[in-house]
N, C-alpha and C positions, 0 to 999 in steps of 0.2 A: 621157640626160635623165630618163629613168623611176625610173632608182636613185636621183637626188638626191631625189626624192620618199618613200625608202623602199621601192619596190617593186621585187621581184627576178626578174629574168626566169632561169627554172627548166631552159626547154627550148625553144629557139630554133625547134628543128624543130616542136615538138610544138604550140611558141604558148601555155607553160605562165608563168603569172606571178603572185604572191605578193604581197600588199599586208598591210603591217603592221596588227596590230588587237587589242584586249584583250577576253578572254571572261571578265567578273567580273574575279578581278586575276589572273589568266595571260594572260602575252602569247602570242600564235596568228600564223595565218598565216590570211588569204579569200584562197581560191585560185579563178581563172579560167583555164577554157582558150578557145582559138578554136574559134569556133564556136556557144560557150553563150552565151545571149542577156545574161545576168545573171549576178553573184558570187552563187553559190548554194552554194558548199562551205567549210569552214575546214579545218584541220587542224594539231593541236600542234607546235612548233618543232622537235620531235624528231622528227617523222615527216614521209612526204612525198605525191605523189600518191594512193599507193596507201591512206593513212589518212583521205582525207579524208571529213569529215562534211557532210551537210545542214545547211545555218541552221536553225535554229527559231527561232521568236520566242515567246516567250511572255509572263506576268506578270510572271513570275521572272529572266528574264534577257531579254537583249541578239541572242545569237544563242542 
């Protein structure tokens, strides 16, 4: 049900899942594991857990 939305479950064990999302106009990944309260990471389509970054919010952008 979760991928008909777009979002990829990454690592069943691990509780790792991936919601589609655009930073400026590159398309990204907000990544959530179990556990953390909030989608607090993104990370480029070309990388995975191990790249992910902080949201930021700022003026300037989005995340």
């Amino acid at each position: 049900i979760l991928e008909n939305t777009g979002v990829v479950v990454k690592g069943i064990e691990q509780g790792l899942l991936d919601f589609p999302s655009k930073r400026f106009d590159e398309e990204v990944w907000l990544c959530w594991k179990y556990g953390e309260t909030e989608i607090k990471f993104w990370h480029e389509k070309d990388s995975g857990f191990m790249g992910r970054k902080p949201i930021e919010v700022s003026d300037e952008s989005l995340i």
